[in-house]
Every structure is written in structure tokens, then in C-alpha cells.
C-alpha positions as CSV (number, residue, x, y, z in Angstrom):
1,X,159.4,130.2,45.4
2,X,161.7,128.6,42.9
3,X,163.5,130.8,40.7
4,X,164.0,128.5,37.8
5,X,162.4,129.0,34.7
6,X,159.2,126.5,34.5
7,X,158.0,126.5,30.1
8,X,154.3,126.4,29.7
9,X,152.8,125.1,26.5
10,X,150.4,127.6,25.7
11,X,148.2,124.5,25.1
12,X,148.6,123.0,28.7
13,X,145.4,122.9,30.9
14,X,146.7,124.6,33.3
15,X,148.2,127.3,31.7
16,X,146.1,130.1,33.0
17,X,146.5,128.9,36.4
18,X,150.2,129.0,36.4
19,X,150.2,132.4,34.9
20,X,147.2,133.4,37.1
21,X,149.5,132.0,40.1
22,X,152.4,134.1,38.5
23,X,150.7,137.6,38.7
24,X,149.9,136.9,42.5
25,X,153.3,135.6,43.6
26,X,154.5,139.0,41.7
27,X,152.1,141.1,43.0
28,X,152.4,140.0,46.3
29,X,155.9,140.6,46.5
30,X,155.6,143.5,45.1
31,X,153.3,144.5,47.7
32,X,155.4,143.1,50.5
33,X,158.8,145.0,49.5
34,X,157.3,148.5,48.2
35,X,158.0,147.4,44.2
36,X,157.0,149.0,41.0
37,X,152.8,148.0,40.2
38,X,152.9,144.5,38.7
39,X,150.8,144.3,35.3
40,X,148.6,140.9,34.6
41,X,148.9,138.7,31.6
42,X,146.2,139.8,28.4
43,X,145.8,136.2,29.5
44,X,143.8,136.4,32.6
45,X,140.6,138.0,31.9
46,X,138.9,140.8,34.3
47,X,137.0,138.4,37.3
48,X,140.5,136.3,37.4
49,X,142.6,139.6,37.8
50,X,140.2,140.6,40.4
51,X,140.2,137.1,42.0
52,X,144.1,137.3,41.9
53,X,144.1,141.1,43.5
54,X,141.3,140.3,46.3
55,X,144.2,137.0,46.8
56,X,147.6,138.9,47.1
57,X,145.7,142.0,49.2
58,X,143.9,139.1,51.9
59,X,148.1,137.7,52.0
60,X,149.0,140.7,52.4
61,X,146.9,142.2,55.5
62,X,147.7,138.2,57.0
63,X,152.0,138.7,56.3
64,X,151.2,142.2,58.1
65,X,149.5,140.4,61.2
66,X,151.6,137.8,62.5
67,X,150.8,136.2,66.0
68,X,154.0,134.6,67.8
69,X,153.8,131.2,69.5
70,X,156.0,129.8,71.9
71,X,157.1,127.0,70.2
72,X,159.9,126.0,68.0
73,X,158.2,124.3,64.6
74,X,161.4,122.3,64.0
75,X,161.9,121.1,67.2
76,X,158.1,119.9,67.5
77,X,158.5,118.1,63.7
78,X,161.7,115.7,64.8
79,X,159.4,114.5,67.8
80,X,157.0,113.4,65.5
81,X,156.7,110.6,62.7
82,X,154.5,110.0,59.6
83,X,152.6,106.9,62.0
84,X,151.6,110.3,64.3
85,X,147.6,109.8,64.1
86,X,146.9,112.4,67.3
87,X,144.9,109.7,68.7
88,X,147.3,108.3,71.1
89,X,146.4,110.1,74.7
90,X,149.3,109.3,76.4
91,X,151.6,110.1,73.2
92,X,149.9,113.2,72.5
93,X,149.9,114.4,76.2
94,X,154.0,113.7,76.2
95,X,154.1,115.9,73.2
96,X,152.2,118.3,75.0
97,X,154.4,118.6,78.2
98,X,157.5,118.4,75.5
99,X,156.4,121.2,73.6
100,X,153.7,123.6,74.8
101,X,151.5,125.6,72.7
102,X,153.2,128.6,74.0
103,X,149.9,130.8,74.7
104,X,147.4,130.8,77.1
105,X,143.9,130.1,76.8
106,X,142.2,131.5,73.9
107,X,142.4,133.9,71.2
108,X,139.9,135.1,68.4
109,X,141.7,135.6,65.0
110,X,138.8,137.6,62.9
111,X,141.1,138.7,60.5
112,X,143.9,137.8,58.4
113,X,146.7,136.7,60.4
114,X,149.7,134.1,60.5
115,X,150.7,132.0,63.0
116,X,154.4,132.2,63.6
117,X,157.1,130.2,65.9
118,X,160.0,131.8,68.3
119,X,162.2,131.5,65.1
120,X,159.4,133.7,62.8
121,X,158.8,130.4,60.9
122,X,155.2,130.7,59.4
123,X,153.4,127.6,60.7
124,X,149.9,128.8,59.4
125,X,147.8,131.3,57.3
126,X,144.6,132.5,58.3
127,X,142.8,134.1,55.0
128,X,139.5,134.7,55.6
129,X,136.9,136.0,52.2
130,X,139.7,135.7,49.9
131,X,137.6,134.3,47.2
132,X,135.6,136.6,45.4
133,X,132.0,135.5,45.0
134,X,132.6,135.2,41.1
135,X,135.4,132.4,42.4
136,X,132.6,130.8,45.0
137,X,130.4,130.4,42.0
138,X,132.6,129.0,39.6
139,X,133.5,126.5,42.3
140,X,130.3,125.8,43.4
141,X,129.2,124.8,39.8
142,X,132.3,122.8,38.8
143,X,131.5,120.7,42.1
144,X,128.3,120.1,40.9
145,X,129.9,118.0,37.9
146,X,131.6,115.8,40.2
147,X,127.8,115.3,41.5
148,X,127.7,111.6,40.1
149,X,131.4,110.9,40.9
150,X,130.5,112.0,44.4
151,X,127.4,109.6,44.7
152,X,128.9,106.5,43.5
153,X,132.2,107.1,45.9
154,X,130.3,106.5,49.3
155,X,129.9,102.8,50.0
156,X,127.9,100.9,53.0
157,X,130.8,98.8,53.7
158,X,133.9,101.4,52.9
159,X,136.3,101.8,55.4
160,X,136.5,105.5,57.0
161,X,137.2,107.1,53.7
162,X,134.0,106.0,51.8
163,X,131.8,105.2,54.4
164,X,128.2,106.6,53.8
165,X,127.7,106.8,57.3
166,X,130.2,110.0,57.2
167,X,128.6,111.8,54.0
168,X,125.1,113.3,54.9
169,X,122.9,115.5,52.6
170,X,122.1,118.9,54.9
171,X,118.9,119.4,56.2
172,X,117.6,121.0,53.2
173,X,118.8,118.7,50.7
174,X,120.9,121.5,48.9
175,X,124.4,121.7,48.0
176,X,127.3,119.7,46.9
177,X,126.4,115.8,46.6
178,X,128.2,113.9,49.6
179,X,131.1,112.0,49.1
180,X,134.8,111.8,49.1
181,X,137.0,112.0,45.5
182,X,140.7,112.0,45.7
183,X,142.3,114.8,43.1
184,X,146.0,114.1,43.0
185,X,148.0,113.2,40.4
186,X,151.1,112.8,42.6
187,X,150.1,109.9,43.8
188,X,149.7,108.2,40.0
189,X,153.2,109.8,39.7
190,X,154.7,108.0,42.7
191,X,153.7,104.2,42.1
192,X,154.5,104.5,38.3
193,X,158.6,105.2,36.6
194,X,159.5,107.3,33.9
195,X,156.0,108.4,33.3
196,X,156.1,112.1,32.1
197,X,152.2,113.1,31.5
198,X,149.8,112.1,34.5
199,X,146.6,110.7,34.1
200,X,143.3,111.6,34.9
201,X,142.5,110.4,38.2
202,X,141.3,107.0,38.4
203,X,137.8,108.0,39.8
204,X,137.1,110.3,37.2
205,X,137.8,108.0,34.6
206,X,134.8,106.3,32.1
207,X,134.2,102.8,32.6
208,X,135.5,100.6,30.1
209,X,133.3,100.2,27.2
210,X,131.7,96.5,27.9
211,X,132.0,94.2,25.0
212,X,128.5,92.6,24.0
């Protein structure tokens, strides 16, 4: 993590997450080094604080729990370029005889783990029920706004992004609407200079008001 001082406008939409991000980093830490109790923000209100406890305690027991691999990250990421789409056989079997997984056959991770390389690089995190089912619900009800956004994003013609045929209802005809909506105002960021606020992402947008 950076050590620089990031200000937050109290006002900022994200506020609460960065604070709520905050207490977890700290508590984590704290957990991982044997440091003095860490008390939240009078921010973060009691099913946040819990959410951010069951977080750092799930990071925790994976940190704790790390499985070795016989590979070496670094080496692997120079023998590969951004054009890599893993659909290459004979590529992807020359990457495989270049660089071998380093176990053999299989193993069943059922709790929190990380995967690490000869160097004790972390390649991946394995957190399983780290959101608490206040979290699920929050989530599952904001995704339910995006219900319209969803429908109107899959397309008969689209390429393999949009394409309906990829977005089926389950059996039931419960849950999230199908569909595919891209979050990230990096991107906006990227293709425009000296822009300081980013936007609301062009899919979420209102249509233009039509003139009559």
C-alpha cells in the first residue's frame, strides 16, 4: 500500500469506502504483525464494521495458509504479451513445457489460502464467505437497479461481449437480469487529457432529452 497521504472530501461518494477500506488495510496489518487493536471510523456504521472484520479475519486465515508452486511469476509474465488470448494450442502448450505448474495433479483448496511462487510472490487469494450476508443483500439489491441497464446491453447481433446468446435467465427466472455493463472509469480517464472528475459511465447515462 502507498504511504502517501490521499485527502477525502467528506462529500466524495466514495468516502466511506476509502475509510471503510482504511480500517481493513489497518486491521489487517495489525493482525498480521501482532499490533495494538485498530478502532473504526464513527463513520462506518455497525454491519460495515462487521463486513470489514469478517474481511481482514477471511485475509488473515488465507496470509496464514499459503500453498507453494513451482513456478517463478516473473519469469512466466516476460514470456507473455497483452495479445496472449490462451487460445493458441500450440502457444499455450510451449508455455506449458517453458514453465510448468509446478504441482501434480490436483488439490482441493476449501479454505482460505494463497497461492504463492518459488520466490513467495502472492499470485492469488482464495477468500471464500468473506461477505457477510448483510453485504450479499445490499449487493444483490443494488444489482437489481442495474436490471434495465442490464436488459437493454445484450444485443442479437453484438459481438462476444453483448451477445444475447451468452446471457440466459436461470431456470427459474430469478435473479439478476442478464447482461454485461462495463463499470470503470479508468477507461473514460485514459482516452480523455487533463480531465480531473470522471464521469458516470457511458451506459448508465440518461438518454438525451429528444427535442420535439
Amino acid at each position: 500500500m502507498s504511504t502517501c497521504d490521499i485527502k477525502i472530501w467528506c462529500t466524495w461518494a466514495l468516502a466511506i469506502t476509502h475509510e471503510a477500506g482504511a480500517y481493513t488495510e489497518q486491521k489487517f496489518n495489525a493482525e498480521k504483525t501482532g499490533g495494538e487493536p485498530v478502532i473504526p471510523s464513527p463513520n462506518l456504521d455497525t454491519d460495515l464494521v462487521m463486513a470489514c472484520d469478517r474481511l481482514a479475519d477471511v485475509l488473515i486465515k488465507a496470509y496464514k495458509n499459503p500453498i507453494k508452486m513451482q513456478i517463478d511469476i516473473a519469469r512466466y509474465s516476460k514470456l507473455i504479451s497483452p495479445k496472449n488470448t490462451g487460445h493458441n494450442e500450440e502457444k499455450e502448450e510451449k508455455l506449458l513445457e517453458r514453465c510448468p505448474p509446478g504441482h501434480e495433479g490436483t488439490k482441493l483448496v476449501d479454505k482460505p489460502a494463497t497461492i504463492i511462487d518459488v520466490s513467495g510472490t502472492i499470485i492469488a487469494w482464495y477468500l471464500p464467505d468473506t461477505l457477510t450476508e448483510t453485504t450479499q443483500k445490499e449487493i444483490r439489491a443494488a444489482t437489481d437497479l442495474l436490471g434495465p441497464s442490464l436488459e437493454k446491453s445484450v444485443k442479437a447481433d453484438g459481438n462476444w461481449r453483448y451477445n444475447q446468446e451468452w446471457f440466459k435467465q436461470g431456470s427459474e427466472n430469478v435473479g439478476s437480469t442478464p447482461g454485461c455493463i462495463n463499470l470503470s472509469p479508468a477507461w473514460f480517464q485514459q482516452g480523455h487529457e487533463n480531465l480531473s472528475d470522471p464521469e458516470v459511465s457511458a451506459s448508465l447515462k440518461d438518454p438525451p432529452p429528444r427535442i420535439s
